[in-house]
C-alpha positions in Angstrom: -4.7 -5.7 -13.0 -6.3 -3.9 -9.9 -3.7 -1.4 -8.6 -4.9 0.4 -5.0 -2.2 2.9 -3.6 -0.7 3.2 0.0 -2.3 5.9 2.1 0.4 8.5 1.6 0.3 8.3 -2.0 -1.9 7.6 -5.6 -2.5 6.4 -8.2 0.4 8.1 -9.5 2.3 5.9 -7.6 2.0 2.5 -9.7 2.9 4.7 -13.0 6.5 2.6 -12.9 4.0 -0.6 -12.7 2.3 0.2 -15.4 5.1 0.3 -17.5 6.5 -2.7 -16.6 3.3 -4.7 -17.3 1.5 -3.2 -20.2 1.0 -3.8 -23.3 1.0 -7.3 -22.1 -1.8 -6.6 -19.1 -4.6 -4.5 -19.0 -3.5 -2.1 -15.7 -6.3 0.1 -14.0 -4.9 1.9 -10.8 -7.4 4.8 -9.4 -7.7 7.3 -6.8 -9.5 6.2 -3.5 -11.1 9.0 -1.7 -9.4 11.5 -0.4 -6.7 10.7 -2.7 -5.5 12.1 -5.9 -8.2 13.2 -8.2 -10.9 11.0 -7.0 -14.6 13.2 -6.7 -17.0 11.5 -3.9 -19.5 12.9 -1.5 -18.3 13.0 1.8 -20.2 10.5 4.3 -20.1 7.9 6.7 -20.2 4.2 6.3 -18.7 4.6 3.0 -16.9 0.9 1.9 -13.5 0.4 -0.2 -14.5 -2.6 -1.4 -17.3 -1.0 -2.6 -15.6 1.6 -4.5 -13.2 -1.1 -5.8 -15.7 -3.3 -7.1 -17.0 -0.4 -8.6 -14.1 0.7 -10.4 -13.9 -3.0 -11.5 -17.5 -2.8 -12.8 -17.1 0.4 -14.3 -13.9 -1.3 -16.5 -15.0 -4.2 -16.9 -13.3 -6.4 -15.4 -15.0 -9.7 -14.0 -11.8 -10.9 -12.3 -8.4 -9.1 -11.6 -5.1 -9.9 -10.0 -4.5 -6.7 -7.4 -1.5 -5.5 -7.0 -1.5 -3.5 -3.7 0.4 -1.6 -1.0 0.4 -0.2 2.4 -3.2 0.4 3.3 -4.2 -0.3 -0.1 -3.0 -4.2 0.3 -5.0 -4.6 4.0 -8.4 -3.1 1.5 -7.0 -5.4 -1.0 -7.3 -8.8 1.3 -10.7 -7.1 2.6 -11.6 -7.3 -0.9 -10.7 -10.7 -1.8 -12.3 -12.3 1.5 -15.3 -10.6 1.0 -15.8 -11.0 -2.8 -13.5 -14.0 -3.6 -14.6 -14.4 -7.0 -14.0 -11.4 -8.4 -9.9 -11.6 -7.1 -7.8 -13.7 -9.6 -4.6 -13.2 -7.4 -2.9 -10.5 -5.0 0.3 -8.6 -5.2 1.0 -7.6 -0.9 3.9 -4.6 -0.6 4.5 -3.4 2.7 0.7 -4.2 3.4 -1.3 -4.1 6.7 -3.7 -6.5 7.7 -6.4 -5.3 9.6 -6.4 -7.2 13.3 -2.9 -8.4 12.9 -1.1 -8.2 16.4 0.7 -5.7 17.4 4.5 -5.9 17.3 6.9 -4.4 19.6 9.2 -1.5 18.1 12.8 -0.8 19.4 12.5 2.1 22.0 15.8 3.1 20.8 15.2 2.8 17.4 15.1 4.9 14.6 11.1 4.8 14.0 10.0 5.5 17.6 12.4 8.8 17.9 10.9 10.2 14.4 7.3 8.7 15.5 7.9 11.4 18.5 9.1 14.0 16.3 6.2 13.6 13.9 3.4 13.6 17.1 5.2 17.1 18.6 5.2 18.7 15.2 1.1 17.3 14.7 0.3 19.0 18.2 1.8 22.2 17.2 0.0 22.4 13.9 3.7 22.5 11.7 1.7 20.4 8.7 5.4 21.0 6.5 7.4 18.9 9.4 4.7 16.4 9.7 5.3 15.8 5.8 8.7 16.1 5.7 9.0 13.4 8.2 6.4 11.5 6.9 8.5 11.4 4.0 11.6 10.3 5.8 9.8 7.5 7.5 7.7 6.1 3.5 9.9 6.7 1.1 13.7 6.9 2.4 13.2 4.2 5.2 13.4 5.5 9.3 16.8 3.5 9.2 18.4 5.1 6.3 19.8 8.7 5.6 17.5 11.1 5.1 17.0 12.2 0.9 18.1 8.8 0.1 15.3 8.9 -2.9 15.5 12.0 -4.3 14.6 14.0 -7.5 11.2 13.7 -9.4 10.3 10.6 -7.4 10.3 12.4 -4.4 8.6 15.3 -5.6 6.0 13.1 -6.6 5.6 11.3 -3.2 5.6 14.7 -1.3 3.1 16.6 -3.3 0.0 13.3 -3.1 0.7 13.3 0.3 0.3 16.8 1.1 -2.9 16.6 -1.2 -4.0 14.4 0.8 -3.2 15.3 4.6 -4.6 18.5 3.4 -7.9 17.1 1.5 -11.5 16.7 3.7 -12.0 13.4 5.1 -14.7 11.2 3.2 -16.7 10.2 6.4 -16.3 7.5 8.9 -15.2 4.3 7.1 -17.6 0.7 6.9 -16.9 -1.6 10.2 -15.3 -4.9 8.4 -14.2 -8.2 10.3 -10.3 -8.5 10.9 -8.5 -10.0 8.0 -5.7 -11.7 9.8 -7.7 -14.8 11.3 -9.2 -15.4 7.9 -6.2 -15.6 6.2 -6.3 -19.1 5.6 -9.3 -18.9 3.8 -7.5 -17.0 0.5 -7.0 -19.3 -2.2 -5.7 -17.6 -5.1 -1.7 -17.0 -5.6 -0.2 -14.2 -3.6 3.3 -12.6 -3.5 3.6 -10.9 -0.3 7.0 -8.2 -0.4 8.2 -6.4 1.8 11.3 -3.9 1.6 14.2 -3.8 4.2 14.2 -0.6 4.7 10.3 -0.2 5.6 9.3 0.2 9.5 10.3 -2.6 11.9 6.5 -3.8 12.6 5.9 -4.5 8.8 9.2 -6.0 8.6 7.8 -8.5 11.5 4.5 -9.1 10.2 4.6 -9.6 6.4 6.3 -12.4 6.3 3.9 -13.8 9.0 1.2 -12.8 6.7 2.5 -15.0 4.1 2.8 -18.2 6.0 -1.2 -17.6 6.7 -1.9 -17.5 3.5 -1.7 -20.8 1.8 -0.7 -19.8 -1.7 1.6 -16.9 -1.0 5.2 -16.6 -0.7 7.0 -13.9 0.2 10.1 -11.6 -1.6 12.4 -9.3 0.5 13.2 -6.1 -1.3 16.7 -5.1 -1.0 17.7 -1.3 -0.7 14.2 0.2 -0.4 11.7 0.9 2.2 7.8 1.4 2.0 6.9 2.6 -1.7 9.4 0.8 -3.5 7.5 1.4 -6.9 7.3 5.2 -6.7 11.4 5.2 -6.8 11.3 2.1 -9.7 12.9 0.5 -8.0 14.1 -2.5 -10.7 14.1 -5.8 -8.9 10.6 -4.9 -7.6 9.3 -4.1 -10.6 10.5 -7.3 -12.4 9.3 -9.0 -9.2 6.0 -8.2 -9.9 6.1 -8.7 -13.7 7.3 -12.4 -13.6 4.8 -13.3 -10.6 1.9 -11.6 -12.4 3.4 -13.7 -16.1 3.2 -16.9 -14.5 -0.5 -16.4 -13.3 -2.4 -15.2 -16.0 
């Protein structure tokens, strides 16, 4: 297993993954730059399906099934269209796609008003209330009250995020052709999930994404938002477990 965290958390993240699946899987979640404890020289035109099929060469592993979320699941389908040998099957939570079509939000809704409150407080400089609602928006869901995940899991969440808001960029990112019109062209198994408490665009999109794909099938996640995995959430976690079982 492949594990590549969402961009407002780590490795760290898939710790409750990890769990779940070993000792019957061999689990290798890492750091992309900027992230965690990852070590790079900053530069431009850097690739992360480079560094991923790095990290898969540096461990060993020919083929993996990659569980993904957030920005880590649009690298992850970058990663399996572009190197479709080395992807055994994909794991989607929350994901983006990179060129999927943009979905209207609410104007009234929850996510725009905090969206607001999040660009005043970046144009003032207030990096705390940028995090805190960052926060509110990932991990509690912008529908639901805010603290709703609380305790270590939170403090977990809020501390690689602040490392990395706070961390120097790693350089301008590789140019790579949008995902969503080559969709059809993934072949291996893929669970696509997506919580119902995450933002209202995702909500839209993923299970669009997995009537693209022609393997996939897709799993609402009750009672959690973006990161369901950092708070264990349980049914995700077994989610994951029996899909991965019946693949490998």
């Amino acid at each position: 297993m492949l594990l590549i965290h969402a961009g407002v958390s780590d490795r760290r993240s898939w710790d409750t993954v990890v769990g779940a699946l070993t000792p019957r899987h061999r689990c290798v979640a890492f750091d992309q730059r900027r992230f965690g404890e990852t070590l790079h020289e900053p530069g431009d035109g850097w690739s992360p399906v480079a560094d991923a099929l790095a990290v898969m060469d540096a461990a060993e592993m020919a083929r993996a099934v990659v569980i993904a979320c957030s920005m880590g699941g649009s690298r992850a389908l970058d990663l399996v269209l572009a190197a479709p040998d080395r992807v055994a099957g994909l794991v989607l939570i929350g994901t983006g796609v990179r060129g999927a079509p943009p979905f209207d939000l609410d104007p009234d809704g929850a996510l725009v008003q905090i969206v607001a409150q999040l660009e005043a407080a970046e144009e003032r400089g207030d990096v705390d209330e940028v995090l805190r609602l960052e926060t509110r928006i990932w991990l509690d869901g912008p529908t639901a009250p805010e603290g709703r995940v609380g305790g270590a899991a939170r403090a977990s969440f809020e501390a690689a995020n602040r490392h990395a808001t706070e961390a120097p960029g790693p350089g301008a990112e590789a140019e790579f052709p949008d995902a969503w019109p080559r969709l059809g062209k993934i072949a291996v198994p893929t669970l696509v999930m997506t919580g119902r408490l995450d933002v209202e665009d995702l909500r839209a999109m993923n299970p669009l994404l997995a009537e693209r794909i022609p393997s996939a099938r897709f799993h609402w996640l009750h009672g959690v938002a973006h990161v369901p995995q950092v708070e264990a959430d349980a049914a995700t976690l077994a989610a994951i477990a029996e899909f991965v079982d019946s693949i490998t």
